[in-house]
C-alpha positions as CSV (number, residue, x, y, z in Angstrom):
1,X,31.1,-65.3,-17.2
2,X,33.7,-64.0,-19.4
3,X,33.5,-61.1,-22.1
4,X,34.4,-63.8,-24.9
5,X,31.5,-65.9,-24.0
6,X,28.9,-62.8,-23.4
7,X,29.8,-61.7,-26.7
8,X,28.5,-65.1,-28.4
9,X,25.7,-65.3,-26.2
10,X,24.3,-61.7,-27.1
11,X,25.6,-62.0,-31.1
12,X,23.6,-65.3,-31.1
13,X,20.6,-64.1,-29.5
14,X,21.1,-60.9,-32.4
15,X,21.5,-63.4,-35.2
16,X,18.4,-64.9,-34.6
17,X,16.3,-62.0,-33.3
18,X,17.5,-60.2,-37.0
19,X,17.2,-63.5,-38.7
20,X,14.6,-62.6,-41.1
21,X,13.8,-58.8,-42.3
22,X,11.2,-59.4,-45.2
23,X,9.7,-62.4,-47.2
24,X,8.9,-62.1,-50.8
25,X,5.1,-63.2,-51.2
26,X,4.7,-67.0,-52.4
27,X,3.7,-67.2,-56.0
28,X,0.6,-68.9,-56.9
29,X,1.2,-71.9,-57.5
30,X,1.2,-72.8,-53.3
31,X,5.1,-73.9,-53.2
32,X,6.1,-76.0,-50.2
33,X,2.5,-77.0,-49.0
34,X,0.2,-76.0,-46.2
35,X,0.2,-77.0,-42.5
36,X,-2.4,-79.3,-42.4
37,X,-2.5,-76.8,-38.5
38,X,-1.2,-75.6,-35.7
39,X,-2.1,-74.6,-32.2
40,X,0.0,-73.0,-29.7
41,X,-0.2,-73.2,-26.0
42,X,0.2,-70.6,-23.1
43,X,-0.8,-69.8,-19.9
44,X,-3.5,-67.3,-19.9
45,X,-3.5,-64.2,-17.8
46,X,-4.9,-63.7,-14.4
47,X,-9.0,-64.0,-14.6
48,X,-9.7,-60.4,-15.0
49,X,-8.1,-59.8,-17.7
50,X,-10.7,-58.7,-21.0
51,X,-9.0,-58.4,-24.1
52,X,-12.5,-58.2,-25.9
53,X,-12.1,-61.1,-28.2
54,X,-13.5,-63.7,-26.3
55,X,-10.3,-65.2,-24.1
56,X,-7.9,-63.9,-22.2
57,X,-4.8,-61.9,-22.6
58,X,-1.8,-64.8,-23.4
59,X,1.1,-64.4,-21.2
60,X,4.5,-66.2,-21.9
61,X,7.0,-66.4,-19.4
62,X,10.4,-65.3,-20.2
63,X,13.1,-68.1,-19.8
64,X,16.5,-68.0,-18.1
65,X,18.0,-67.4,-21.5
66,X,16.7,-64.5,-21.7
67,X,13.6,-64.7,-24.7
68,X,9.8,-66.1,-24.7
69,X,8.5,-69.4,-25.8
70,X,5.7,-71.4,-26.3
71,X,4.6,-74.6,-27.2
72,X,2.7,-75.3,-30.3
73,X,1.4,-78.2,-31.5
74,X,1.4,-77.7,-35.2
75,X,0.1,-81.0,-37.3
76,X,-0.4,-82.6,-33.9
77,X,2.8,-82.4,-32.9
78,X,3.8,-80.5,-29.9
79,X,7.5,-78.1,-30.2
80,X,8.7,-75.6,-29.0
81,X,9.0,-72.2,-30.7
82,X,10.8,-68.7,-29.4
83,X,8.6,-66.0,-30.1
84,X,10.4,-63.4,-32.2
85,X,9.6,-60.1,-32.9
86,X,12.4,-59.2,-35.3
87,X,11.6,-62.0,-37.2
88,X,9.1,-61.0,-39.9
89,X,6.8,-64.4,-40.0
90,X,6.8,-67.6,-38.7
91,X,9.7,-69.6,-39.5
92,X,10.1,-73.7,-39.0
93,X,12.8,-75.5,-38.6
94,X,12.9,-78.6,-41.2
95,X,12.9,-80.8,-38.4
96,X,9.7,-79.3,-36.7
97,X,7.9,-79.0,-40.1
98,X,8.7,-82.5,-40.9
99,X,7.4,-83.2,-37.7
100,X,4.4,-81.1,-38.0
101,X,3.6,-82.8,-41.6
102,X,4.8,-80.0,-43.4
103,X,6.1,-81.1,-46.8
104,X,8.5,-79.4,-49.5
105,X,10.7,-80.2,-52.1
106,X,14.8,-78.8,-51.6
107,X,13.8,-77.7,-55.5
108,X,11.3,-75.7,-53.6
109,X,14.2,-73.8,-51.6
110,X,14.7,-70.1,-52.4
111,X,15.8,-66.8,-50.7
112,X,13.2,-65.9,-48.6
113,X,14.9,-63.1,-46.6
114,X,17.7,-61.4,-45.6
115,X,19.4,-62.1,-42.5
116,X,22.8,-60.9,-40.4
117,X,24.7,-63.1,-42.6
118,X,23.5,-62.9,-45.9
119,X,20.4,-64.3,-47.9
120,X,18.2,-67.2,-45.8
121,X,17.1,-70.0,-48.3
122,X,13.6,-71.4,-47.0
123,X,10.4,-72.6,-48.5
124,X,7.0,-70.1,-48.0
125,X,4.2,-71.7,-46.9
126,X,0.8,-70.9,-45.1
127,X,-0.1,-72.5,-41.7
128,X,-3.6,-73.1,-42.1
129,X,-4.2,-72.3,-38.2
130,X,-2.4,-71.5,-35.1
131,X,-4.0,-72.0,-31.5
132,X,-2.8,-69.5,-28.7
133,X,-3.8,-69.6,-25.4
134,X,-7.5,-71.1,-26.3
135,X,-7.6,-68.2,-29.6
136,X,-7.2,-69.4,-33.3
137,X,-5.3,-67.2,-36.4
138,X,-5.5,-68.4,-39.7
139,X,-3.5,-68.9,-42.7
140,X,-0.5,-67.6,-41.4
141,X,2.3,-66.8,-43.5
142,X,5.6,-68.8,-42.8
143,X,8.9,-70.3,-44.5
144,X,10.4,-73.6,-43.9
145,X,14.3,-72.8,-43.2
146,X,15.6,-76.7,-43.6
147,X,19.5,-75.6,-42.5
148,X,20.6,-73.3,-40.3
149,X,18.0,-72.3,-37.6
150,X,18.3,-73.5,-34.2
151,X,15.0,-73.2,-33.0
152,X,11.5,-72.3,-34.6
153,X,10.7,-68.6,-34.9
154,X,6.9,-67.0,-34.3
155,X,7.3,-63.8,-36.2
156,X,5.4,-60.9,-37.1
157,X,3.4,-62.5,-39.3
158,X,1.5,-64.4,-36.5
159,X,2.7,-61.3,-33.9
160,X,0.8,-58.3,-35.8
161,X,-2.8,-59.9,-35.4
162,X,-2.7,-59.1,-31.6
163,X,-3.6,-55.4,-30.8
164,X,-0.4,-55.2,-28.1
165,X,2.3,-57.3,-27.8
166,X,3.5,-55.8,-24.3
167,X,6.8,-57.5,-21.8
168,X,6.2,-56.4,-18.3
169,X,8.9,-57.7,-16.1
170,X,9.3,-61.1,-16.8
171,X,6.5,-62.1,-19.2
172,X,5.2,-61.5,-22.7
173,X,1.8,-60.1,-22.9
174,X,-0.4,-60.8,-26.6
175,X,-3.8,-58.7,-26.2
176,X,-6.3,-57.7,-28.5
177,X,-9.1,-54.4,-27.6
């Protein structure tokens, strides 16, 4: 592979990891909407293992691109989402919110964060629940980004609820004492 095209690969992968760094709170009128849910799948860890919350540990496997994905099914529609843990919350394409029956108005859009090329435009909204590996969060804080991200983004603000987020080798593990 040549230097040109590891270069792209790894400023890609950077551009996306730093895509978000902060997320002004959504005002109180409830802009954009809320996910009418979501539930996101994995394969759980080896029988044995006891996070103490009723389920087991999730484990993601890392794909040959290098990151960790899993597949939701937000509004009962299953994607596919890269987990991100630069990215500080949850953030949906405008194709997989559409999908997931996520609704906003583009008078809605407005800078949302700050990301390696400038300010991100995106609608907040709250994802009443998301399902991992047989657990349930909810009211999770995310943006609608309707131009310019590839892929959707679990962030931080879905992230921070486990008590370890821990990569051994080749997989992601989400835990909770």
């Amino acid at each position: 592979m040549s230097m040109h095209k590891v270069f792209w690969i790894g400023f890609a992968a950077c551009a996306v990891g730093a895509f978000m760094t902060g997320m002004p709170e959504p005002d109180d009128a409830g802009e954009g909407g809320t996910a009418p849910g979501a539930s996101l799948m994995a394969a759980p860890a080896p029988a044995d293992a006891n996070d103490g919350w009723g389920g087991d540990d999730i484990r993601l496997d890392r794909r040959g691109d290098g990151h960790f994905y899993a597949q939701p099914s937000i509004g009962g529609r299953q994607l596919d989402v890269m987990v991100d843990t630069g990215a500080s919350f949850v953030a949906l394409t405008g194709e997989d919110a559409r999908a997931a029956g996520i609704y906003w108005s583009e008078a809605d859009v407005r800078p949302v964060a700050r990301g390696a090329s400038g300010m991100v435009e995106g609608v907040p909204v709250m994802i009443d629940r998301i399902e991992l590996g047989g657990t349930e969060m909810r009211d999770v804080e995310a943006a609608v980004i309707p131009e310019g991200l590839p892929v959707t983004l679990l962030g931080q603000s879905y992230l921070r609820r486990f008590d370890k987020v821990e990569i051994e080798g080749d997989s992601m593990i989400l835990s909770r004492d």
